[in-house]
N, C-alpha and C positions, 0 to 999 in steps of 0.2 A: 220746664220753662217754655212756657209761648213766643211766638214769634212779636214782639212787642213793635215793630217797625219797617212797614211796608210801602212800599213805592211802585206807584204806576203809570207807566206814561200815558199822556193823555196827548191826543191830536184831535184834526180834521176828520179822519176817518172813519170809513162807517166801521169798520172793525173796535172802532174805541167801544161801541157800545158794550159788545160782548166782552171783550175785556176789563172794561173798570166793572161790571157784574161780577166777573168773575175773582175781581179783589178784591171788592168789599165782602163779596161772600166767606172770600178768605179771612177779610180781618176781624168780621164779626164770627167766626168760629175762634181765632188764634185773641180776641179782646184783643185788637193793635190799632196803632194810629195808622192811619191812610195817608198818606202824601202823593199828590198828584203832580206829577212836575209835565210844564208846557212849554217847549222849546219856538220863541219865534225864529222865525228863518232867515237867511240872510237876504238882504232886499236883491242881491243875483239870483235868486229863486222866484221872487214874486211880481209881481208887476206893480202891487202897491201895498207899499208896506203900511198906511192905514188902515186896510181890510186886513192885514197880518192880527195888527195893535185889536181891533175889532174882532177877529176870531179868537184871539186869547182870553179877550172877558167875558166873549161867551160860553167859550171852555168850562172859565171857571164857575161862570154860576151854574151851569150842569151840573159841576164837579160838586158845589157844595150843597146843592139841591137835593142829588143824590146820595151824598155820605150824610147827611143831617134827616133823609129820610128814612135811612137804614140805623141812626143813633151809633153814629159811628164818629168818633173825636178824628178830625182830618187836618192838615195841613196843605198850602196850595205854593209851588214853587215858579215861578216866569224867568226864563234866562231869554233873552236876548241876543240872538250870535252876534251880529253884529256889536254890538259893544260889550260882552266879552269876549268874543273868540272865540268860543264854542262852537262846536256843530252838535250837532245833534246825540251822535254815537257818547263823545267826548261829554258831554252836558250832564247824558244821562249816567254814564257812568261813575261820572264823579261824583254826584250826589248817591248814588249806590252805593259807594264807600263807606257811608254812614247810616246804612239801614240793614236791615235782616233780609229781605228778600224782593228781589225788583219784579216787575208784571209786564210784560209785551207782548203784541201778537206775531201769531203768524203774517210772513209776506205770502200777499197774493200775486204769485209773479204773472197770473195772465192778466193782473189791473196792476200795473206799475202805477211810482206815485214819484211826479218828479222832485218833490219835496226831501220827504221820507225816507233814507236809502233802505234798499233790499236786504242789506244784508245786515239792518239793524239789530235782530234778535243773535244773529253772531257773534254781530262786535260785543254785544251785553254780556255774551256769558263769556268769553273770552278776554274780557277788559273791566268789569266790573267787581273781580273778585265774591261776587255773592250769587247765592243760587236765583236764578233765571227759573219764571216761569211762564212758557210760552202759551198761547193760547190759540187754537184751529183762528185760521179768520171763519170759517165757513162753519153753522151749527149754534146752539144755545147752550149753555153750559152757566145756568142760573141754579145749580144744586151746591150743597157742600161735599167738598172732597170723602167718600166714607170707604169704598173698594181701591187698593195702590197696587200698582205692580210695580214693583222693587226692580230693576235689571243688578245685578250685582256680576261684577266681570272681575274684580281682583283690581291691585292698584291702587295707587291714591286718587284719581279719581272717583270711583265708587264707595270707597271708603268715605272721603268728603262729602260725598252725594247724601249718604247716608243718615251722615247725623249732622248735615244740615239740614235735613227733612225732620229729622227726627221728632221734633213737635207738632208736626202735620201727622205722623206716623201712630204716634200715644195719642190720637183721639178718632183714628175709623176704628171703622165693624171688620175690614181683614185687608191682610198686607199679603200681596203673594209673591216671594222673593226667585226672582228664576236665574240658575245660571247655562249660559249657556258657553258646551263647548265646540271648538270649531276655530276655523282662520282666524275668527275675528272675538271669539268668545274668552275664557277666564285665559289671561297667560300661566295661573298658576293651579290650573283647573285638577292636575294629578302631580302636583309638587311636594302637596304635605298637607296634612291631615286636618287643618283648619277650617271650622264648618261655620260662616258669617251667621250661622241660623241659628246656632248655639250663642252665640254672642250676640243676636236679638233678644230673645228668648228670656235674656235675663230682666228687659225694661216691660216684659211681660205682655208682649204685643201679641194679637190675634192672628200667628203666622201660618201659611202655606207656604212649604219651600219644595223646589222642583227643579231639577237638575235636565239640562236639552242638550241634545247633540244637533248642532248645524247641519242642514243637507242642505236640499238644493236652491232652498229660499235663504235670500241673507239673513241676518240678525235683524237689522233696524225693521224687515219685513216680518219677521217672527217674535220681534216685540211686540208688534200692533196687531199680528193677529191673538197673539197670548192676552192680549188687551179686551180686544172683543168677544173672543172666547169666555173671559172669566171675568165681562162685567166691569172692568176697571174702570173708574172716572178719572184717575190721574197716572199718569207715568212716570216714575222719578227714574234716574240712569248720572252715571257722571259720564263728561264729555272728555274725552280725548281730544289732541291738537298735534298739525302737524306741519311742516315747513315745506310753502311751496314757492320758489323765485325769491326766497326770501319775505316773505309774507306769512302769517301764521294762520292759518286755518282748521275747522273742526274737522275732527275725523272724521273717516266716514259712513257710519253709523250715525254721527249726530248730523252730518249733513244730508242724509236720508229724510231723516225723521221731523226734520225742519221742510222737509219739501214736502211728505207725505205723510205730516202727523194727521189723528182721527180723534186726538184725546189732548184735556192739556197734560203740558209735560214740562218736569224741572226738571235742571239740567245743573250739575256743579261741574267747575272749573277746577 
């Protein structure tokens, strides 16, 4: 089954470009409706909330400029923080709730956006329940997904990650599933006799599986060089979370990878 229902945030930024590309490439490979959702901001952000009102209809006629010239069936969502209550993080998540898989970019933390929070791509996979897929802000990335590098660590994380990719997965040319062991690699890496490659194998996917031992480079850094090494256009991983001050945050591994991605990359919760 295809992923039938995708959502992308759409903003101000220049980064929007590459990322709604990179959805609708997605939705015209997976046949899915697009949803573009446009969060105004609260008028404590802007200095006139007319040109807010005015940026959002311009959004959208991009928005459907662009899905209607890709033939692509779209949808277009406008929340309003101020009279919902929303912010931004919160907006987008909630309408994630009801879709197969949400689309945002990378922050670019040397152009902060006083808008925008940083650590938007966070809070989405962390709060949205559905697989995240992040996009470099820096680079083009106008192909369809057809080379994956699998991260497979053990867990339900990566278990998740998995086969909610799995319709992205049943349509490239090769998956290449790496485990790696190490501080931060499979917890169950010599526990028991369980091969995730055998249990791909069965949906009859185009596999490479390859087993790593961590040295002196981390993980999130020996993902993305496995990435550039073997051609990958997408990364899929599940994310780990962890409690700091009482706050919850990605691991770190996925906090890496969110700083120094080179590819895009999903991410399950």
């Amino acid at each position: 089954m295809n992923l039938k229902d995708i959502l992308v945030h759409i903003d101000d930024r220049p980064t929007c470009s590459s990322r709604l590309q990179v959805a609708i490439q997605l939705a015209k490979q997976q046949e899915s409706l697009l949803t573009g959702i446009y969060v105004i901001p609260h008028p404590h952000f802007v200095k006139h909330q007319q040109s807010s009102l005015e940026g959002a209809e311009a959004a959208r006629e991009k928005f459907i400029q662009a899905t209607k010239s890709a033939g692509l069936a779209s949808e277009w969502i406008c929340i309003d923080s101020q009279k919902s209550g929303l912010d931004i993080p919160n907006a987008l998540n909630l309408h994630a709730h009801y879709r197969d898989l949400v689309v945002v970019s990378q922050t670019d933390e040397e152009s902060p956006d006083h808008i925008i929070p940083g650590n938007l791509p966070e809070k989405a996979i962390l709060g949205s329940g559905r697989p995240v897929l992040i996009v470099p802000y820096a680079g083009s990335f106008d192909h369809t997904f057809k080379r994956i590098l699998m991260a497979w660590r053990g867990g339900p994380e990566s278990s998740r990650a998995l086969h909610d990719a799995m319709p992205i997965l049943r349509q490239v040319n090769e998956v290449r599933v790496i485990t790696i062991q190490g501080r931060e690699g499979d917890e169950a890496y010599q526990s028991h006799d369980a091969d995730i490659c055998e249990h791909m194998s069965r949906y009859q996917l185009p596999l490479i599986c390859e087993k790593r031992v961590s040295g002196p480079l981390s993980v999130g850094d020996m993902l993305l060089n496995r990435c550039a090494d073997s051609g990958a256009d997408l990364l899929i991983m599940g994310a780990t979370s962890q409690s700091r001050r009482g706050y919850q945050t990605l691991g770190e591994t996925g906090q890496h990878l969110l700083k120094c991605m080179t590819v895009p990359v999903i991410m399950s919760h």
